[in-house]
Structures are given as structure tokens and as C-alpha cells.
C-alpha positions as CSV (number, residue, x, y, z in Angstrom):
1,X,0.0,0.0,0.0
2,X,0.9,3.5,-0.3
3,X,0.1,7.5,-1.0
4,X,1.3,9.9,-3.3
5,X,0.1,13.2,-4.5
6,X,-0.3,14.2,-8.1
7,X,2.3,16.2,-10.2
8,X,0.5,19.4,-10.0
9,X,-0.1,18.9,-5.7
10,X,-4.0,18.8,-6.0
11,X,-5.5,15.5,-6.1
12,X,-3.6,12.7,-4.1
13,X,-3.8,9.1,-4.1
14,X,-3.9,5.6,-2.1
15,X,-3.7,2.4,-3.7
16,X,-3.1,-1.6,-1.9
17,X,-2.1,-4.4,-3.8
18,X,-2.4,-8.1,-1.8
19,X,-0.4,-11.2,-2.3
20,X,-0.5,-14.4,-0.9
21,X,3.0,-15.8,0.9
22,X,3.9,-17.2,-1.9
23,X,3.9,-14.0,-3.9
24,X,1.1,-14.9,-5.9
25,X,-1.4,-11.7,-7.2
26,X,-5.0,-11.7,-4.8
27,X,-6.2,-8.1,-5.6
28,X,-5.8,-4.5,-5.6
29,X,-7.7,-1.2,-5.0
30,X,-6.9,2.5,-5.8
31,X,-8.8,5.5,-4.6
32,X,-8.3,9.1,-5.1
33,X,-8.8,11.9,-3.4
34,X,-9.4,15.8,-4.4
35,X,-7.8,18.6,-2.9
36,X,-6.4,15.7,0.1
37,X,-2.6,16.4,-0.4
38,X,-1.2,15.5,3.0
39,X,1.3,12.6,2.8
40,X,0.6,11.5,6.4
41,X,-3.0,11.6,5.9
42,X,-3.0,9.7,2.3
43,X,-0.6,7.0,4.1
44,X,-2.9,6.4,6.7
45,X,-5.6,6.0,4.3
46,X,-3.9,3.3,2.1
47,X,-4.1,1.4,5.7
48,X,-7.2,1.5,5.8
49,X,-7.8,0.8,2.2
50,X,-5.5,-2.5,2.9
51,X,-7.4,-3.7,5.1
52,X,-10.5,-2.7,3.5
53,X,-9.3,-5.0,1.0
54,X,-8.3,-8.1,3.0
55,X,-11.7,-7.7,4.2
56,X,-13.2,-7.7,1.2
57,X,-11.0,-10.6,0.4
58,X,-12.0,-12.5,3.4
59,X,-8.8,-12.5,4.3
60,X,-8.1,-13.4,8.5
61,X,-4.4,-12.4,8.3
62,X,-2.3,-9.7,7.1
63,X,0.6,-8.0,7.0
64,X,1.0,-4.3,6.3
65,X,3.9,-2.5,5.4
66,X,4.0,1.5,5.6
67,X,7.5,3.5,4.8
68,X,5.7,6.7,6.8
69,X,7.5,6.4,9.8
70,X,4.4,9.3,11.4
71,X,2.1,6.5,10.7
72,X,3.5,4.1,11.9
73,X,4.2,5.3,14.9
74,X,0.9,6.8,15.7
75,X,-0.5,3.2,14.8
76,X,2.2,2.2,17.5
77,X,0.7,4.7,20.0
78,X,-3.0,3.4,19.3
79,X,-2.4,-0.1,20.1
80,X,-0.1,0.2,23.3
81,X,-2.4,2.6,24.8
82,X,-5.8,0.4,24.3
């Protein structure tokens, strides 16, 4: 999964892509977003689209990879503190 932001910084974007552990192609989801243009914010949302997309999958366990640090972090936070 991950966000980007488009070329002229006023749409940005999250898209997931799921494999099994073999590698082997399950699905994949893109979504875009107008005027959202915060790389934090779209990074967060591409978790949620992940696991939007195991769920659509039926999927019961998955692993998701961020390279945003703040999320990551914050995700961190949320869990140790419940």
C-alpha cells in the first residue's frame, strides 16, 4: 500500500495491492482523493484501504507495510495505549 500526490499537488492518491505468501497476485484497489494532499493523511488511508481490501477478500491475516514512519508510529501509539 501506499500515497502519493499528483504532479500538480491537487489531487492525491492511495492504492493496496495483496499477495498471498507465496507471492502470488489476490487483488488490488486504488482511490483518489481531491484537494487531500497531505502525505501523512493519504498514508494512513492506504491502511485502511489495505485492510478494507483483506476484508473484502475474506482475508483473516495480514501483513502491512508503511514506509511513513508518522504513521507508523501513531499506529504504535494506538495499540499500546488500548
Amino acid at each position: 500500500m501506499d500515497g502519493a500526490i499528483s504532479r500538480n499537488g491537487k489531487r492525491g492518491a492511495v492504492s493496496a495491492i495483496c499477495r498471498d505468501k507465496d507471492g502470488k497476485y489476490l487483488g488490488s484497489s486504488a482511490v483518489t482523493f481531491d484537494g487531500l494532499v497531505d502525505a501523512a493523511s493519504l498514508e494512513a488511508l492506504a491502511c485502511s484501504e489495505a485492510l478494507a481490501l483483506a476484508k473484502d477478500l475474506n482475508l483473516s491475516h495480514v501483513i502491512i507495510g508503511s514506509d511513513c514512519m508518522q504513521v507508523v508510529s501513531d499506529i504504535r501509539k494506538k495499540v499500546l495505549s488500548s
